[in-house]
N, C-alpha and C positions, 0 to 999 in steps of 0.2 A: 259595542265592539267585541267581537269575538277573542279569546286567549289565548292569547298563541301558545298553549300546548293543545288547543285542542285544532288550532292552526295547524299545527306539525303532525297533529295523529295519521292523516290520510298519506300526508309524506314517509311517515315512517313504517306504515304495513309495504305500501308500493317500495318501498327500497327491501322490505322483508321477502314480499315476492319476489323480488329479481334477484336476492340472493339464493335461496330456494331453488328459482327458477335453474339460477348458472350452475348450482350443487348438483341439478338431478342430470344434465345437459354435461356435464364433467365426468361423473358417475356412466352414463352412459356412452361416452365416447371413450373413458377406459376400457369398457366391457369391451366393446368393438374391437380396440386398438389391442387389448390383451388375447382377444383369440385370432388377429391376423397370425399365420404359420411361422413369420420368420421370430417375432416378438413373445408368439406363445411357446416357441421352442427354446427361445433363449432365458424366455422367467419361467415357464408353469415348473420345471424343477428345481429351481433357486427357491419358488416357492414350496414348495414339496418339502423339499429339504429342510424350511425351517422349520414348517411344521411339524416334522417329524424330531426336529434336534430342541424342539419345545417338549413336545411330548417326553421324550426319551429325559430329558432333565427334572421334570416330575416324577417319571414313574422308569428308573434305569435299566434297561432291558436286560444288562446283562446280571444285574443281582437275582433277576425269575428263575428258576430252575425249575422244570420241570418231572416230577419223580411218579413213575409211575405206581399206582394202587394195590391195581390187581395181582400181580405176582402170587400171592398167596393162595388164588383161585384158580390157578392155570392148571394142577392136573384135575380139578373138578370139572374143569370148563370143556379139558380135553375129554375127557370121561363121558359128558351129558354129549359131544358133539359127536363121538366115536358111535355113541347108544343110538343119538338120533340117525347117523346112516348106518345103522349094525344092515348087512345081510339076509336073509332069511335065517331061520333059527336051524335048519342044518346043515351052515356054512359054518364051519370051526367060528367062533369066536376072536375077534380081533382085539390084541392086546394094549392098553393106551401107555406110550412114550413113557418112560419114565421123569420123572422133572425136580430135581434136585437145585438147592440153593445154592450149592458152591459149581453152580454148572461154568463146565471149561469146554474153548473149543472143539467139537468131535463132531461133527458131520459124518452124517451116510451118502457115501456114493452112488448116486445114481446111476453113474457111468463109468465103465472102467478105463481108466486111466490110460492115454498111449504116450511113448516115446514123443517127446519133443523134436521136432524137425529140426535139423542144425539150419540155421538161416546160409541164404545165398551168400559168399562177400560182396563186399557193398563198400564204395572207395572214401576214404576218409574225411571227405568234406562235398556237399552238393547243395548247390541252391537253385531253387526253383523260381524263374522267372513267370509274369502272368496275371499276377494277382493285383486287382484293383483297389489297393489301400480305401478304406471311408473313416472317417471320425462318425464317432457314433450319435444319435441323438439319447435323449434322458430315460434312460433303462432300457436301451435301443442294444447294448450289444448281441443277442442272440441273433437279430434279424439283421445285423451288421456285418457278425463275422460267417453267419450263410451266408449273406451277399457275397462278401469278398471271397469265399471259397467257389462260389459257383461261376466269378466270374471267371478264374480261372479255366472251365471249363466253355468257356464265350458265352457264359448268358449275359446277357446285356442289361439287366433291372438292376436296383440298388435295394438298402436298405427298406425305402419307404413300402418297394411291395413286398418284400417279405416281412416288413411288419406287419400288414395288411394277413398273411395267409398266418401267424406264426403268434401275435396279438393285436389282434382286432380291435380290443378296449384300449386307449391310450394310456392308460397309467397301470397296465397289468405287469406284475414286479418280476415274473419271470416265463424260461423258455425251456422246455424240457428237451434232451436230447431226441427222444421219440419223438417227438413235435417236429424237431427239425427233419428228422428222416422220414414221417410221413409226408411234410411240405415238397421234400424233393421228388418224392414219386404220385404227391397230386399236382404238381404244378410244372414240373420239369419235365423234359426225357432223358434225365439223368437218373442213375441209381444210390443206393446210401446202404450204409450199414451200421450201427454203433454195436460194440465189442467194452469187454471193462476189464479191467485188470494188467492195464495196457505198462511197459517199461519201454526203455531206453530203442531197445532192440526193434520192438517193431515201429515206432515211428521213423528210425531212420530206412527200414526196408523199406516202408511204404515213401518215403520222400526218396531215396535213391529208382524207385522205380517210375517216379511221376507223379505221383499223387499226394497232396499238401491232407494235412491232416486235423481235423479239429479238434480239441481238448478242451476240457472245463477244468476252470482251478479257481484257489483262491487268490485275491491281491494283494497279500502280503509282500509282494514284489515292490507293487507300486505304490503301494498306499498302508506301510505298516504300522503305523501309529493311528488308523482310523478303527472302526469297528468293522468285522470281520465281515466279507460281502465275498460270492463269487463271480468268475467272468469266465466269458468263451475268449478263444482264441484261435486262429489257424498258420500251423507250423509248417514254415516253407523250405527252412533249408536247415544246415549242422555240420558243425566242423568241430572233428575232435580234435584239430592241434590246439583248437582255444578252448575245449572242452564246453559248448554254447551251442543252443538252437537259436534257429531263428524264426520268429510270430509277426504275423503280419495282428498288430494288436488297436481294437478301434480304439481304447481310450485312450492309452500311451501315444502308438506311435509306429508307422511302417517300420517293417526292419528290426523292431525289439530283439535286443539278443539276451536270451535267458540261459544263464549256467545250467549244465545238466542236474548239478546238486538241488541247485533252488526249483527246477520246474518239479524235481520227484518231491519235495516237500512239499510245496503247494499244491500238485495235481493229486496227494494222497487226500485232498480233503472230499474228493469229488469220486474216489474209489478207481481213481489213475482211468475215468471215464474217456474213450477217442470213439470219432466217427469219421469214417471215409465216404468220401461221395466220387464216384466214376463212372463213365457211358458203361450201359448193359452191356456193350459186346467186351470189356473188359473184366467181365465179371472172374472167369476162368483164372486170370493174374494176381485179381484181387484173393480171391480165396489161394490161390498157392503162398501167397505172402503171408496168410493168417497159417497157414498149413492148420495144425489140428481147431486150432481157436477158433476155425471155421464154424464146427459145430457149437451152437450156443450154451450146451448144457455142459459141455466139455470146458470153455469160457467162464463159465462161473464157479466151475468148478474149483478153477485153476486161483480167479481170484479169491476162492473161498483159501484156499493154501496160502497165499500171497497175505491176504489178511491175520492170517495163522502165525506167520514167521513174524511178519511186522509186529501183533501183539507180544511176545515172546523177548521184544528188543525196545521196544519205544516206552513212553511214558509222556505222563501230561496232555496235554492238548492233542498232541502226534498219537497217543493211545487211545483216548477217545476216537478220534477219525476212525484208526484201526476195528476198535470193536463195531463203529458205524458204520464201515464197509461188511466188517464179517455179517452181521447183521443183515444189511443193503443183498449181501450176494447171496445169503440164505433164502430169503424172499426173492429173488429172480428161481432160485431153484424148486423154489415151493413150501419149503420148509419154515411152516410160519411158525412154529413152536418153538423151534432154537433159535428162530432171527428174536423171536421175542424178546427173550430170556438174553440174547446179547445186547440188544436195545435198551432192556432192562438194566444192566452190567455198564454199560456205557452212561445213560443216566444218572444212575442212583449211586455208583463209585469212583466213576471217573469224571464226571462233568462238573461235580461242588469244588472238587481239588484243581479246576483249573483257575491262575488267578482271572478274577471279576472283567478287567481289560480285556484279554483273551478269549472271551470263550464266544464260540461261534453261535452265536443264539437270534442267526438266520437260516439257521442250516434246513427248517421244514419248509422255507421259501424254495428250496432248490433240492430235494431229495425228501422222499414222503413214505422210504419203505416201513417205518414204522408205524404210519396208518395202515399199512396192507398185513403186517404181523397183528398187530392189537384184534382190528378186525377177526379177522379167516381165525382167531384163535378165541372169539367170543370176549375178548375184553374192550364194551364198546362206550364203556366211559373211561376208560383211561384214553381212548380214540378223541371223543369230547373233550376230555381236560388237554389234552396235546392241542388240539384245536384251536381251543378258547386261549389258552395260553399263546399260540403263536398268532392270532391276529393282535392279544394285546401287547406282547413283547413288542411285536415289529413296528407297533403303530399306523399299519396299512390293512388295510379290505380287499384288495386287490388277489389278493391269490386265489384263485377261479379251487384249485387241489383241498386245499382246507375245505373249503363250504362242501366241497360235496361229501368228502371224508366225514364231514359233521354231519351232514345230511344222512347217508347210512348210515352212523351211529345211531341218532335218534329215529330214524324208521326201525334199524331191529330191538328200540328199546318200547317202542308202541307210539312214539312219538312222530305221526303223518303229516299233521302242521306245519312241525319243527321242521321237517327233511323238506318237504314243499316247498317253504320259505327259502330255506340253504339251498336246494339246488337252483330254486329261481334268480341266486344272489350270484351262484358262481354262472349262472346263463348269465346273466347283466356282465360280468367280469371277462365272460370271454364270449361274445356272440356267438350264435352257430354251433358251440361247443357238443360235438355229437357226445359226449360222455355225459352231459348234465340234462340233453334233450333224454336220451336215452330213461334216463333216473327216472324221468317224468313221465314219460311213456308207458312205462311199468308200471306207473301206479294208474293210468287211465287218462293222462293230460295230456294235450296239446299245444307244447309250449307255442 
């Protein structure tokens, strides 16, 4: 007679199979059931998020700082760049920048300064009907609050297609304002314009004339006990007997009313950033509303001032931003030397003194002039170290702006592989991306 353990052997693989069996058959009908849209939308950032609140509990992002190297090499750097474009040799001699350590704001004017237009009056309270409130989807609000701004103007899409022109990749962390104003003039027949250095005054012009306005800030509003994040919003109306705008806001809530006080503190983080979007035959209204601002270099000029006066009065965290706009608005004007050297300034003596909680150490997710000063001023491993630093702080890959940043870094350091790789990582990040095809092209590839 056989043993019944060896009676039961054949029994007990056959039950080991059909376990197996139902584990891969479960396994795979999660997979299925987690990329349907309405289930993938409601967990893939629930997942996200732990992931990242795991990470961040290892390795805490906000203890990283950042401090840049080069400083020390920056009139050598200016000096070899000046010599490499010198003129022929009987063109006088051009003199390189001076660059001192206890460097204070002082900016050269490009342009000379005009009178400020007294604004229109404009009645004390207006609210703009029109706008098609959406809740946003998981890192959706850029292509949320273009929705709802354009539909005021009766376009009829939502979110999902202007995620579709604005981020392609689903998990790509952010949306640059020039993103959005090129989307309106490839994909609308609307027009757009973003302006920085924006106050009180002209959002209400532009909303007492008709036109809802859109602003970047941070969420300390809604969310001030979390780690520092930015978000879009579009401001539809304002009433100064209760001294409050009001945002049509996808994550909060139609109808958000934001005190004047609180929107200028938060929207300082963002360099008081607005973009108007209206039909081209309104163009003519829209530029009288900006009156001088119109002109771009005059705009930066103005917010290089703005950044001036704020340094001069704030402190902590509010000063940091400060020297990141003065910095931010130097680099729209060209001036990568002193944007440096403020970036410099904002790093290395104001960002350790902010407390640990506070300190905004996503800020290169959402503004990246100090890769464009590091850069254009030959410091392109301190480009690298800000890089490497802000995918590991943030604990995302996602940011299409870093990899290529790093990518030019290591191409002017002789590193062709390196850049290759990077720009091929920020193409995967954001398909299509004609900046990162471009990178590729230049060097002989066809992405």
């Amino acid at each position: 007679m056989m043993p019944n353990n060896q009676m039961n052997h054949p029994n007990k693989q056959k039950t080991w199979l059909k376990v197996v069996l139902i584990l891969i058959i479960l396994v795979a009908l999660s997979v299925v059931v987690y990329f349907l849209p309405p289930v993938h939308d409601w967990l893939s950032w629930r997942l996200a998020n732990l992931r990242a609140q795991i990470g961040y509990f290892f390795n805490p992002p906000e203890e990283l700082i950042f401090s840049p190297e080069q400083q020390a090499e920056m009139e050598a750097i200016v000096n070899r760049t000046l010599t490499a474009i010198a003129p022929p040799t009987e063109m006088p001699p051009q003199v390189a920048p001076t660059v001192t350590d206890d460097f204070q704001p002082s900016p050269t004017a490009t342009l000379t300064l005009t009178p400020t237009i007294t604004p229109t009056p404009i009645p004390g309270s207006v609210i703009l009907s029109g706008v098609r409130h959406e809740y946003q989807k998981m890192n959706n609000c850029g292509p949320a609050t273009l929705a709802m701004a354009l539909s005021y103007w009766d376009w009829g899409g939502d979110q999902q297609d202007t995620r579709l022109w604005l981020r392609p990749h689903p998990e790509d962390r952010n949306v640059m304002p020039y993103e959005m104003v090129n989307a309106v003039f490839n994909h609308t027949d609307l027009a757009a314009l973003v302006r920085w250095g924006g106050d009180e005054e002209i959002l209400k012009q532009f909303i007492a004339a008709g036109f809802p306005v859109i602003i970047e800030r941070d969420m300390g509003d809604v969310r001030p006990n979390e780690d520092w994040t930015g978000h879009f919003g579009v401001i539809t109306g304002y009433d100064d007997s209760r001294g409050r705008f009001i945002l049509q806001d996808s994550y909060v809530m139609a109808n958000y009313p934001l005190a004047y006080e609180d929107l200028n503190r938060y929207w300082r983080a963002f360099n008081y950033v607005y973009l108007v979007i209206y039909p081209p035959e309104r163009e003519t209204e829209v530029r009288t509303i900006l009156g001088p601002q119109s002109d771009e270099v005059y705009n930066h000029q103005q917010a290089v001032e703005k950044a001036e006066d704020e340094i001069s009065m704030l402190e902590g965290r509010d000063l940091f931003f400060a020297w990141f706009n003065y910095g931010t608005s130097l680099v729209n004007l060209g001036d990568y030397v002193a944007a440096a050297q403020a970036y410099d300034f904002a790093y290395n003596e104001i960002y350790p003194t902010i407390p640990s909680e506070a300190r905004p150490w996503r800020m290169i997710w959402y503004q990246t002039g100090p890769y464009f000063a590091y850069y254009h001023t030959g410091r392109y491993q301190d480009v690298i170290n800000l890089a490497d630093l802000t995918l590991s702080v943030t604990g995302v890959r996602e940011i299409e702006e870093t990899w290529v940043w790093r990518g030019r870094a290591k191409l002017a350091l002789g590193d062709q592989a390196g850049a290759i790789e990077d720009f091929y990582t920020a193409l995967n990040y954001h398909p299509g991306w004609d900046v990162a095809i471009i990178e590729l092209q230049n060097l002989g590839i066809t992405p």
